[in-house]
Backbone as a chain_set.jsonl record, in Angstrom:
{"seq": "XXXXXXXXXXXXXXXXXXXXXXXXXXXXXXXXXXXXXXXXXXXXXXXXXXXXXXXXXXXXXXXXXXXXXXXXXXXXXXXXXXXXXXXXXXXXXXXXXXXXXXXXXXXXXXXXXXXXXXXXXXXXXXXXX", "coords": {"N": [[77.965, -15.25, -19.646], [79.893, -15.411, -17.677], [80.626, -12.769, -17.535], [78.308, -11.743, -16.399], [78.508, -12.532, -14.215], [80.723, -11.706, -12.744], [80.01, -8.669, -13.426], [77.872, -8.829, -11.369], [79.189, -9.884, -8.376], [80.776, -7.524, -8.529], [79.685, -5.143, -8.498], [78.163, -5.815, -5.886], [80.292, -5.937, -4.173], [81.208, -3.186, -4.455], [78.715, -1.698, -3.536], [78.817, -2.764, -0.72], [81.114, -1.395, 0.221], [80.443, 1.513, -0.153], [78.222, 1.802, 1.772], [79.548, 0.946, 4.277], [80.364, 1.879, 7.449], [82.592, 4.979, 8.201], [85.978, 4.67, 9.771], [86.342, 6.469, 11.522], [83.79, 7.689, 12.396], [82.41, 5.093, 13.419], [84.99, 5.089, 15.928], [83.608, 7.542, 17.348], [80.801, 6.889, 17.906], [81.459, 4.991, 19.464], [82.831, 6.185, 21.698], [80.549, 8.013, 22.483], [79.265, 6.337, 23.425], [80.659, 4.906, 25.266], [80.45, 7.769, 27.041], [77.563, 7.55, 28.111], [77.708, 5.129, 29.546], [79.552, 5.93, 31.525], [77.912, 8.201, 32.867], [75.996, 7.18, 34.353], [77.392, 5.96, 35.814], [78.957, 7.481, 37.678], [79.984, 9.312, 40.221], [78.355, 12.084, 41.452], [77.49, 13.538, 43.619], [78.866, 15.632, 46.224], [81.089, 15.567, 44.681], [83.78, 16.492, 43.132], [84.236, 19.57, 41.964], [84.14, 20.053, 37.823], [86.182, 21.755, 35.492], [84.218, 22.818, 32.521], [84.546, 22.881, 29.013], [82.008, 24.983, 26.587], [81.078, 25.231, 23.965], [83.288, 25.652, 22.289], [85.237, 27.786, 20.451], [85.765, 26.81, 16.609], [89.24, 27.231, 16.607], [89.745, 26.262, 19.478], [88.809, 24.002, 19.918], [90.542, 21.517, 20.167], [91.948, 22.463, 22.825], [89.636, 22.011, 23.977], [88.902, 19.374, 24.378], [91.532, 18.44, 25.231], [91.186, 19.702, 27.825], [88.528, 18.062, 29.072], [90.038, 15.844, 28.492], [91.578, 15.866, 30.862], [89.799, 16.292, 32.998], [88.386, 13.712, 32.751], [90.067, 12.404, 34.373], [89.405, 13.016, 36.893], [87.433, 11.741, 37.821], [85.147, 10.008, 39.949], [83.735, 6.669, 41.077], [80.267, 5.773, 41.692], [79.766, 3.545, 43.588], [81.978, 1.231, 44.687], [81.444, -1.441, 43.602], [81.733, -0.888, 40.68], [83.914, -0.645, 40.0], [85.676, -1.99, 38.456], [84.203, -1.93, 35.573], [84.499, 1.166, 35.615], [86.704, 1.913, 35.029], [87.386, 0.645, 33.549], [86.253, 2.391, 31.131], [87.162, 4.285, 31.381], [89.727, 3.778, 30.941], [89.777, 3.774, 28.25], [88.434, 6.034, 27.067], [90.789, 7.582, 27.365], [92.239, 6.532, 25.22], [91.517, 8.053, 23.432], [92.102, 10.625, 20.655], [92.948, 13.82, 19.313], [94.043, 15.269, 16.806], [96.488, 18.629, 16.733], [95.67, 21.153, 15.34], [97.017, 23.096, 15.536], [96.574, 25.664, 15.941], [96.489, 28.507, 17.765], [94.753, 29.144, 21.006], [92.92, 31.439, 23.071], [91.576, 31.036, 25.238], [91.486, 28.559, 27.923], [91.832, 26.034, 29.703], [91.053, 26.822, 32.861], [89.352, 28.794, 32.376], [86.628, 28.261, 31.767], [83.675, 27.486, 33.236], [83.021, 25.385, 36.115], [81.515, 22.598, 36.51], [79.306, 19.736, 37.417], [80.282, 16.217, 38.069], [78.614, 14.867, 36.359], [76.871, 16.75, 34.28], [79.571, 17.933, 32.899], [80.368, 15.317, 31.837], [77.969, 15.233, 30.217], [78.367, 17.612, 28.571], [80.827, 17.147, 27.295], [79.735, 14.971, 25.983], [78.431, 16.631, 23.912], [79.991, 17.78, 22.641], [81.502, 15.725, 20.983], [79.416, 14.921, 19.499]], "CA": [[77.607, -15.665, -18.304], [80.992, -14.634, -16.333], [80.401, -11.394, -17.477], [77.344, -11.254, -15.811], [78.819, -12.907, -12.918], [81.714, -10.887, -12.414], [79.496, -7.35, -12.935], [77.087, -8.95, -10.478], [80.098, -9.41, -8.21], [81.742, -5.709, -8.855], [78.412, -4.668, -7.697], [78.287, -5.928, -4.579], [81.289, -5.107, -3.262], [80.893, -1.424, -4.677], [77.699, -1.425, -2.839], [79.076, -2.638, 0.362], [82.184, -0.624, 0.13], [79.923, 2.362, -0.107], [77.289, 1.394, 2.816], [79.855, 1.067, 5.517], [80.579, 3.559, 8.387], [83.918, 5.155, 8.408], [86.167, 4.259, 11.17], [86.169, 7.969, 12.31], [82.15, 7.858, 12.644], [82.478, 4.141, 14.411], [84.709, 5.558, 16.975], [82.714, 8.78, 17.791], [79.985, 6.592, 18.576], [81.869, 4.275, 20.838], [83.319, 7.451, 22.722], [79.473, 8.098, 22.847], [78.233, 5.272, 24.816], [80.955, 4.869, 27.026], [80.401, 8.676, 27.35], [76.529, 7.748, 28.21], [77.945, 4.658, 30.534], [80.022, 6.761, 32.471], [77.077, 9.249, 33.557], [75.219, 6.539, 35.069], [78.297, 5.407, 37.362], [79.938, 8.168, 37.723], [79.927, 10.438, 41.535], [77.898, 13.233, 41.655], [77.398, 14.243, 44.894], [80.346, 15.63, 47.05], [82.41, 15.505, 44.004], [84.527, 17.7, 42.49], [83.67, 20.583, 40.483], [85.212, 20.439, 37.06], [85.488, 22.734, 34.318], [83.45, 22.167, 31.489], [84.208, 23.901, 28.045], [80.981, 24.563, 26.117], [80.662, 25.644, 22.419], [84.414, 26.121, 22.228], [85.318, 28.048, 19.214], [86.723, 26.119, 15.665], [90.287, 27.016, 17.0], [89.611, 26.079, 20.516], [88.477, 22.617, 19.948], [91.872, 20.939, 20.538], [92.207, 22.997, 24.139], [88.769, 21.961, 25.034], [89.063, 18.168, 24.072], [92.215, 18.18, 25.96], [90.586, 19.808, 29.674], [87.68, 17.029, 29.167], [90.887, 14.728, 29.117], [91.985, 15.997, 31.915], [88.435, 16.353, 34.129], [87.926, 12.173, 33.155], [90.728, 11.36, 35.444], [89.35, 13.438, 38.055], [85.939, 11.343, 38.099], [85.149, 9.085, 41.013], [82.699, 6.133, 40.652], [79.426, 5.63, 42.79], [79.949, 2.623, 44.251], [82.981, 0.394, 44.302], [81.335, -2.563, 43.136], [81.71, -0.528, 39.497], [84.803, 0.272, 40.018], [86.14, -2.164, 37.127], [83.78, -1.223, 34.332], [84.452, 2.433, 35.464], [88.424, 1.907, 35.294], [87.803, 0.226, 31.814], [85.613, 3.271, 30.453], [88.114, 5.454, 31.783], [91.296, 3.708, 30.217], [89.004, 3.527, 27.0], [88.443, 7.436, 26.82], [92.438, 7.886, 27.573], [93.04, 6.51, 24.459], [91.243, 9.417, 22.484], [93.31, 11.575, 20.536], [92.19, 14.489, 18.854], [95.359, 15.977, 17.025], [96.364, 19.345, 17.506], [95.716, 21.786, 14.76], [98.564, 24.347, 15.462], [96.133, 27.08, 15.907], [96.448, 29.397, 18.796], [93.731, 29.489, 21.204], [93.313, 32.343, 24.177], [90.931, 30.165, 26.664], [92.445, 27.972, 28.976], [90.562, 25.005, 30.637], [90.553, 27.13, 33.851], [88.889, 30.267, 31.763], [85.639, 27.861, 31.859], [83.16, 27.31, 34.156], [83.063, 24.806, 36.643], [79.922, 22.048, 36.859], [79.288, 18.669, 38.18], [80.42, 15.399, 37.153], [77.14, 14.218, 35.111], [76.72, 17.718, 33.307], [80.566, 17.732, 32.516], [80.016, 14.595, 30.979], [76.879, 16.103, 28.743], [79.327, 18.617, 27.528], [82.032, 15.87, 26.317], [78.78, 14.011, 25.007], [77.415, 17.229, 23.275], [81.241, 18.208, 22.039], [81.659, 14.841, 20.336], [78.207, 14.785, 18.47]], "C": [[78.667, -15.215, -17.287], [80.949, -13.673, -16.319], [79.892, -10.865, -16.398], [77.712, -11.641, -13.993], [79.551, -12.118, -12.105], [80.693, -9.14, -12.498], [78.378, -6.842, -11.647], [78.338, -8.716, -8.88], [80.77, -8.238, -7.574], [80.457, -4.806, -8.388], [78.057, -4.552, -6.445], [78.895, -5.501, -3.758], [81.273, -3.527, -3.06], [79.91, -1.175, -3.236], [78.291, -1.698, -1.259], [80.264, -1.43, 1.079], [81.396, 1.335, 0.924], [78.918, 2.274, 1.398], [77.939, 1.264, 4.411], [80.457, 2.452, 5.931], [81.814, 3.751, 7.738], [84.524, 5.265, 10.223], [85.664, 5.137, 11.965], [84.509, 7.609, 13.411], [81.983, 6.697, 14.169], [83.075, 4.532, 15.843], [84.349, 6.717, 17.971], [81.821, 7.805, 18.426], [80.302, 5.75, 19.758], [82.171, 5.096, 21.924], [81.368, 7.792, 23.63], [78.974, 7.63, 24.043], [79.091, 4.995, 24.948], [80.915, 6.148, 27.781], [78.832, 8.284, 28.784], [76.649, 6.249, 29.772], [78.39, 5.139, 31.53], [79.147, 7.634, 33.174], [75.967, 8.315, 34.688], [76.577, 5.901, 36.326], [79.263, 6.264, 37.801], [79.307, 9.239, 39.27], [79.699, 11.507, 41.129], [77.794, 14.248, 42.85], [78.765, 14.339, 45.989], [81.069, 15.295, 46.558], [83.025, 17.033, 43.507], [84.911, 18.799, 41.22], [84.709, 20.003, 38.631], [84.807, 21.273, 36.004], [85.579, 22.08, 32.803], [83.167, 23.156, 30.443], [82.927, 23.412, 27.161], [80.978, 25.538, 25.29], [82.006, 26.427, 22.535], [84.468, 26.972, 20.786], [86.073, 27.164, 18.42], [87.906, 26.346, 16.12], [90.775, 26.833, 18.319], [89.183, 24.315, 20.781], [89.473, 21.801, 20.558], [91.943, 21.078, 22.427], [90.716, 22.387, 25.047], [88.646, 20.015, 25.335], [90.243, 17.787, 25.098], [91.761, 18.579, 27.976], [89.545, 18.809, 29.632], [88.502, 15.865, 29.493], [91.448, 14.747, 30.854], [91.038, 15.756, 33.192], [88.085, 14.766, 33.691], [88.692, 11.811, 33.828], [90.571, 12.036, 36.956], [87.521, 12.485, 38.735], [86.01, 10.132, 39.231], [83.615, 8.136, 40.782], [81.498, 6.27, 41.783], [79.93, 4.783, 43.908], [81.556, 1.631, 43.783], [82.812, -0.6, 43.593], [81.154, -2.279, 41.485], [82.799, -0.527, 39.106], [85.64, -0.385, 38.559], [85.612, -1.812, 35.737], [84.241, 0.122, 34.495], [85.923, 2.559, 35.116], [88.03, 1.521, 33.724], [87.342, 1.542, 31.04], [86.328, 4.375, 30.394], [89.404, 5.566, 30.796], [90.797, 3.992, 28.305], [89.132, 5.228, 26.733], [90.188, 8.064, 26.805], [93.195, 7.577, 26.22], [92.383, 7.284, 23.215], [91.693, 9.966, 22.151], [92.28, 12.574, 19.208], [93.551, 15.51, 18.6], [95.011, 17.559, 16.925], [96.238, 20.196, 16.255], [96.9, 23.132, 14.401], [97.965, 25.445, 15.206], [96.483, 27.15, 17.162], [95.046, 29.555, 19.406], [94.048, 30.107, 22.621], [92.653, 31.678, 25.376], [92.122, 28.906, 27.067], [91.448, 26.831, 29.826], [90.074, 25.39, 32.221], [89.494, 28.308, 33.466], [86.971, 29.695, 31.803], [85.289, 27.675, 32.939], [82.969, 26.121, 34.9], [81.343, 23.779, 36.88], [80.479, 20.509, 37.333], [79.623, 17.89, 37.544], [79.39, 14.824, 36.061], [76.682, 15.689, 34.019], [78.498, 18.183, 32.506], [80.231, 16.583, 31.235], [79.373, 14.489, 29.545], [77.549, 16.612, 28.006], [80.0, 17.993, 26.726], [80.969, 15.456, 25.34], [78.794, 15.193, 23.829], [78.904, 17.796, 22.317], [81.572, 16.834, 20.985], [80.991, 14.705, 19.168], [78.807, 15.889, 17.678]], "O": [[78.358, -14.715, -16.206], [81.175, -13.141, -15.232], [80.363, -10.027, -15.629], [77.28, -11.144, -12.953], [79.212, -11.816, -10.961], [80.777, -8.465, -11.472], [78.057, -5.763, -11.149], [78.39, -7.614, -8.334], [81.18, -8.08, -6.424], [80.629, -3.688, -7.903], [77.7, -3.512, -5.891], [78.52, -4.852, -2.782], [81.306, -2.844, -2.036], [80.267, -0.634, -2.19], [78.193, -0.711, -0.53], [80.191, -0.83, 2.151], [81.687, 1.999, 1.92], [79.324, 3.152, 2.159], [77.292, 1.391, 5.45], [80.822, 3.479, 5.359], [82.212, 2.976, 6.868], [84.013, 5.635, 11.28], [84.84, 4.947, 12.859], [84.312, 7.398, 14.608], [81.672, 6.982, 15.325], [82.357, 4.483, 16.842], [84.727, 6.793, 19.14], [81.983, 7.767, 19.645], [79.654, 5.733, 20.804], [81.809, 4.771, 23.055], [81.073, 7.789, 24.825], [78.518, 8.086, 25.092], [78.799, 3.831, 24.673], [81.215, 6.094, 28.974], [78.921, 8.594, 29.972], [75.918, 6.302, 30.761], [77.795, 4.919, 32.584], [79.598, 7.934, 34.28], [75.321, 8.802, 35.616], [76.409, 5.522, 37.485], [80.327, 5.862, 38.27], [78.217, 9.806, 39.205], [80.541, 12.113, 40.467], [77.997, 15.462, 42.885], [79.449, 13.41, 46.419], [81.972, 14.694, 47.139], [82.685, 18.214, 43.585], [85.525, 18.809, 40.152], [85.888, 19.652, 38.626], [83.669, 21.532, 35.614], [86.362, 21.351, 32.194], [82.255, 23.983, 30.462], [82.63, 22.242, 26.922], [80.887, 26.696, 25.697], [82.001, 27.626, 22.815], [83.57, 26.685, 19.995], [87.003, 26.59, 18.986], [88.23, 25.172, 16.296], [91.95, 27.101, 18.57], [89.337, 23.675, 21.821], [89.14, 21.341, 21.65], [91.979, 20.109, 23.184], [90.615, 22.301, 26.271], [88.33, 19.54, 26.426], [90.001, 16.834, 25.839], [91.993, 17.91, 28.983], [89.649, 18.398, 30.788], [88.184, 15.023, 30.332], [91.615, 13.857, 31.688], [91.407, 15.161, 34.205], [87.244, 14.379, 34.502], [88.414, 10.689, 34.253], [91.278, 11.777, 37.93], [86.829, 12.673, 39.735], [86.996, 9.396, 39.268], [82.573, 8.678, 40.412], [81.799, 6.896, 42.798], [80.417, 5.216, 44.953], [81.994, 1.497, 42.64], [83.742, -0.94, 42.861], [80.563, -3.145, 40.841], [82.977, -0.421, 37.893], [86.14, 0.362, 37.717], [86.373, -1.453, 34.838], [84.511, 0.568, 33.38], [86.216, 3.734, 34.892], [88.461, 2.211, 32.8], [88.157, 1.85, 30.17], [86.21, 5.282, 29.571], [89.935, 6.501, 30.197], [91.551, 4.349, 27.4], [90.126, 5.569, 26.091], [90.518, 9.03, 26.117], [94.306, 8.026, 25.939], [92.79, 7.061, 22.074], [92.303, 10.525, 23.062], [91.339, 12.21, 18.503], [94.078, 16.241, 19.44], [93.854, 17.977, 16.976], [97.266, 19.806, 15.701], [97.333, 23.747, 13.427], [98.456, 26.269, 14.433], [96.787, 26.136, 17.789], [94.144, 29.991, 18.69], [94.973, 29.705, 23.326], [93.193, 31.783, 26.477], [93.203, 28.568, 26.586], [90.426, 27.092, 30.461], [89.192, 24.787, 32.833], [88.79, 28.718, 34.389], [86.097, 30.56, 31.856], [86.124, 27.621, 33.842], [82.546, 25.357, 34.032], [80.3, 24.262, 37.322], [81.644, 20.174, 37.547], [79.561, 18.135, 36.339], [79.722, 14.39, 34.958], [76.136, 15.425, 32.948], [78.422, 18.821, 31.456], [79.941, 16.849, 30.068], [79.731, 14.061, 28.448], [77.554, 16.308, 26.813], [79.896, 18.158, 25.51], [81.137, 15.525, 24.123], [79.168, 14.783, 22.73], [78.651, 18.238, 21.197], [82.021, 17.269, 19.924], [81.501, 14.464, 18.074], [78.26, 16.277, 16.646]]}, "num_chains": 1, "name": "protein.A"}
């Protein structure tokens, strides 16, 4: 009978063990949706271009992850009355880190093209996924 108890047990846990996310995965998706919050409060109009790398190459990833850091502290909200969720979503993305591989890459976050804040955004989204 403890046998059965204990392999019942050793089972379970296995099984849960196995069944959960990994952190990694967990915070990709949080980056996600505050990615997907941010596009809804975030200034579009009469803002300021930024550049937005898209389909960086494998040793470019690092360089493009870092100009996305850079173009979220250039974002301005709609309205003020956001302005604290948008300050939290902001400090939230700031603490993203994406270390650095120690490859060499020849682009440059100015070498990209310039788009709006809500298709910027897409890009981060579509660079994350």
């Amino acid at each position: 009978m403890k046998r059965m108890i204990i392999f019942c047990m050793l089972f379970f846990c296995s099984s849960m063990v196995l069944t959960a996310a990994s952190p990694r995965t967990v915070k990709y998706k949080q980056l996600l949706k505050t990615i997907e919050q941010l596009e809804t409060m975030v200034k579009d109009k009469d803002a300021e271009l930024l550049h937005t790398p898209e389909n960086p190459v494998e040793g470019c990833l690092y360089t493009a992850v870092t100009c996305f850091k850079k173009g979220i502290q250039k974002l301005k909200p709609v309205r003020s009355q956001e302005n604290t969720k948008f300050k939290k979503a902001i400090r939230l993305m700031n603490k993203f880190t994406y270390r650095d591989p120690g490859e060499h890459c020849e682009s440059t976050c100015e070498s990209y093209e310039k788009k709006t804040p809500k298709e910027f955004l897409k890009g981060f989204a579509n660079l994350m996924q």
